[in-house]
N, C-alpha and C positions, 0 to 999 in steps of 0.2 A: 432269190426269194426274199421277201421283205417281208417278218414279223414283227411283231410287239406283243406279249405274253403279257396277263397281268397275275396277280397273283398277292396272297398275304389280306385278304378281302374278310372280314366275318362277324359276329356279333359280340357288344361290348355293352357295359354298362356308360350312363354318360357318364362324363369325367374320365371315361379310360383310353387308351391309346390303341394305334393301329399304324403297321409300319405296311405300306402298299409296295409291290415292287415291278417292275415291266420289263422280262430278259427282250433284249432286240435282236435281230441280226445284224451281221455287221454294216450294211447299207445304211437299215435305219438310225443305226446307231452314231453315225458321222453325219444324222441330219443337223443343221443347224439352230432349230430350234427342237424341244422335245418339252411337253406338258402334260400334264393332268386335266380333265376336264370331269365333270358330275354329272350324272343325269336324277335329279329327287325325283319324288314320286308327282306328277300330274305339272311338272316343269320340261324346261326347255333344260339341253344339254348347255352347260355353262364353264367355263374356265377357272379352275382352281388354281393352279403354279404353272409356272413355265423358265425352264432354262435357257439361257441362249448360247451358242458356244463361244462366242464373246468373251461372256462371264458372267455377263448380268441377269438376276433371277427376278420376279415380279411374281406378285400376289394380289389375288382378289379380295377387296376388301373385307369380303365376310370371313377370308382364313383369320385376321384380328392377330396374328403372329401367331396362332395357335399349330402352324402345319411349315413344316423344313421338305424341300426338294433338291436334291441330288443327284448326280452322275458317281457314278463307283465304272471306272474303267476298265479295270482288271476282272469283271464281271460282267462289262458290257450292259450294266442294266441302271435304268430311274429308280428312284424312290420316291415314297411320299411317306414323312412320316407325318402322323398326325395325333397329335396328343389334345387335353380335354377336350374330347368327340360330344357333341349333342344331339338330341334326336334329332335335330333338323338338318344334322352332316346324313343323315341314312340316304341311300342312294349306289347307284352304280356308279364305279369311277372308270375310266378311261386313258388308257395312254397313249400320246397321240405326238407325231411327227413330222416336219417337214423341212427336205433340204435345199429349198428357191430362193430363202429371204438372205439370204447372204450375212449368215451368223446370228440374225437377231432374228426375236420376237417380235414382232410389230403388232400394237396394239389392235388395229384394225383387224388384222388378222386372229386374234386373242378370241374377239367375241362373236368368231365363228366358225365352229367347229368341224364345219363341215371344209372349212379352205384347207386343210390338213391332208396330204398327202396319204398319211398312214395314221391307222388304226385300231387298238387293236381293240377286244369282244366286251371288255370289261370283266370286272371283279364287285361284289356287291358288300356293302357295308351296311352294316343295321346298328344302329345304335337307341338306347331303349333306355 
């Protein structure tokens, strides 16, 4: 069975933080790439962080350094933390996986959410 759980989702002042988290199972968890994606209100689902098992991590521009992504092993789970949040971070976020690309993130693949193997339901952020 191949999950992604999201969780740690809820409402903040701007300026205030939010640490997202996505327990996997073990499959998805040896995928080679594993991200975060958004979906705001009246957009397309878009790519926030992405880890690759490689080692190397990438960011969308508008994270501005504002948001850190993580693998915690021993927990089997991503993070995203994200500190000063604006209203314009409000949206669903997404944790999202795939084991074909052979360790990395390709960016082609980044800006489509839907080439992602695995999925999981989201968790929803307001920020006000």
């Amino acid at each position: 069975d191949v999950q992604l759980v999201e969780s740690g989702g809820g409402s903040v002042q701007a300026g205030g933080s939010l640490r997202l988290s996505c327990a996997a199972t073990p499959v998805a968890f040896k995928s080679g790439c594993m991200a975060w994606f958004r979906q705001t209100p009246g957009q397309e689902r878009e790519w926030v962080a992405a880890l690759a098992s490689e080692g190397n991590t990438n960011y969308a521009d508008f994270v501005g350094g504002r948001s850190t992504i993580a693998k915690d092993n021993a927990n089997r789970s991503l993070s995203l933390q994200m500190n000063s949040l604006k209203p314009e971070d409000t949206g669903m976020y997404y944790c999202q996986a795939d084991p074909t690309w052979g360790g990395r993130c390709p960016s082609q693949y980044l800006r489509v959410w839907a080439a992602f193997a695995y999925r999981g339901q989201g968790t929803q952020v307001t920020v006000s």
